[in-house]
N, C-alpha and C positions, 0 to 999 in steps of 0.2 A: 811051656818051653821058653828057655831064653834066647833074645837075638843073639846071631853069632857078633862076633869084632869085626866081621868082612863086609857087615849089612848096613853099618854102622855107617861109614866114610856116603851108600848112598841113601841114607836118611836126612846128611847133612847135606846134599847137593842139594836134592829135592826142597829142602826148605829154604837154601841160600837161591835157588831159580824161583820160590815162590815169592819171598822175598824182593828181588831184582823187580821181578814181573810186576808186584805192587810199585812198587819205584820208579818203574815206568808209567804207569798210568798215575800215579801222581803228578809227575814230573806232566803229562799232558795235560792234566787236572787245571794246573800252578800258570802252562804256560796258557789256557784257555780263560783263567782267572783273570790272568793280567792283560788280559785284550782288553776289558769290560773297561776298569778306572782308566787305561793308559786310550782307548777311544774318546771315552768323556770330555778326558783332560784337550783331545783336540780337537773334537766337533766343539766344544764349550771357548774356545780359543776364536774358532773363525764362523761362527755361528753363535744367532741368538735365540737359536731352538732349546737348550739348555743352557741353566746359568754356570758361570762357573764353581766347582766344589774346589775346596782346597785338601780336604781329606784324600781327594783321588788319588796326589804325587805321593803320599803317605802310604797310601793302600797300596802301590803299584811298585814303592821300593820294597816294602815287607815281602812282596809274594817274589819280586826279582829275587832277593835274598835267598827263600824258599828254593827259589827254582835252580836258583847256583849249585846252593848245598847237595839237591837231590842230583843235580846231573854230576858232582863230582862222584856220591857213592856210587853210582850206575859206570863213571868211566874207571873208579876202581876197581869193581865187580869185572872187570871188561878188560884188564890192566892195560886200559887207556889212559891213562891220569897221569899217572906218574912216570911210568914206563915210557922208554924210549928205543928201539931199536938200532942202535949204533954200530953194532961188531953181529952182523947178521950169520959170520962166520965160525961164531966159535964152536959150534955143535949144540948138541941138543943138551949135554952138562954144564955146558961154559955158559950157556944164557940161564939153565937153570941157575948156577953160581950166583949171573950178574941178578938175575931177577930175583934171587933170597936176600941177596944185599939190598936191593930197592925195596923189597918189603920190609927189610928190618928200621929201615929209615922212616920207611911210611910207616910203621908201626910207630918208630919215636915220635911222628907228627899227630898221627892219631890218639894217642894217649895226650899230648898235649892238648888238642882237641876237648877230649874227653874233659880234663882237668880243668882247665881251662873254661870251656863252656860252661859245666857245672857253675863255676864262681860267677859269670857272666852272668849266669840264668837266675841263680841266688839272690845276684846282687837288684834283680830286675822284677822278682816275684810279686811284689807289691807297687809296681810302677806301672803306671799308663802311656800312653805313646798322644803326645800334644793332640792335632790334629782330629784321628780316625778314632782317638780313645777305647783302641785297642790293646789287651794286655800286652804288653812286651816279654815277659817271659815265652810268650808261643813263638816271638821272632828270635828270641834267643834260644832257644832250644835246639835252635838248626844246627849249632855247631857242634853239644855232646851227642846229640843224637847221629851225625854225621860222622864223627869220632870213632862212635861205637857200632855203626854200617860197615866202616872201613876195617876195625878189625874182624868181625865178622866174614868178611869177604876175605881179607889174610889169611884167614884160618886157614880158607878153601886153599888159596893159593901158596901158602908154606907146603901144606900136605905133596902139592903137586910136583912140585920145585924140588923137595927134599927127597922123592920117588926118581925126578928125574936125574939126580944126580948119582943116588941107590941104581943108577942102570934100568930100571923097572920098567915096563911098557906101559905104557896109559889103557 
């Protein structure tokens, strides 16, 4: 038998909350990451328990970077990000309106993302990073992959916007 079209919209939730969920625990992953180098860096400052590394400041902006990216898709997933509440009054069509508009914007940003990192990441595929001589391609990645979080989560969120303005009940 095949799935209906109605099964469909929750097959895509399910994997866009399964999704999130990873992104959370990364995102907790990134920020327990960066205690480790950004500790070093200051017991090695006022202490001669450890020497000082100079990789640490290297390691510790990479994973910063990391941890930007993920907490942006998670506030887009969340429409925390971009969104803003201004006109709490318009009804429950008129914020869908306003919030089709802020995706289609975010949508322009996110494709530029996408595009955008791609060349970044390209441009980086065979470079090392001074210090940690870590590939730079994995810190560049953050941004098409970030790109393509965010439309992913649009998806979810046009579907819901375009229902609530169809009148439709959630």
């Amino acid at each position: 038998m095949s799935e209906s079209p109605s099964a469909t919209p929750g097959v895509w939730r399910r994997f866009t909350a399964g999704f999130s969920a990873l992104l959370n625990w990364l995102l907790i992953l990134t920020v327990m990451v960066l205690i480790i180098p950004v500790s070093m860096q200051i017991f090695s400052r006022y202490t001669a328990l450890i020497p000082p590394y100079i990789w640490t400041e290297e390691l510790a902006r990479f994973v910063f970077i990391w941890m930007i990216m993920l907490g942006s898709m998670i506030g887009v997933r969340e429409s925390s990000h971009f969104n803003i509440d201004i006109w709490p009054r318009l009804g429950r069509r008129g914020n869908a309106a306003l919030n089709l508009l802020t995706n289609v914007f975010t949508l322009i940003f996110a494709l530029v993302f996408v595009w955008s990192g791609y060349e970044f990441t390209a441009f980086a595929i065979y470079r090392i990073s001074e210090l940690a001589e870590l590939p730079l391609w994995i810190i560049h990645m953050a941004w098409p992959m970030t790109g393509i979080a965010w439309i992913v989560f649009l998806g979810e969120q046009f579907v819901d916007n375009l229902r609530a303005l169809r009148g439709d009940r959630a």
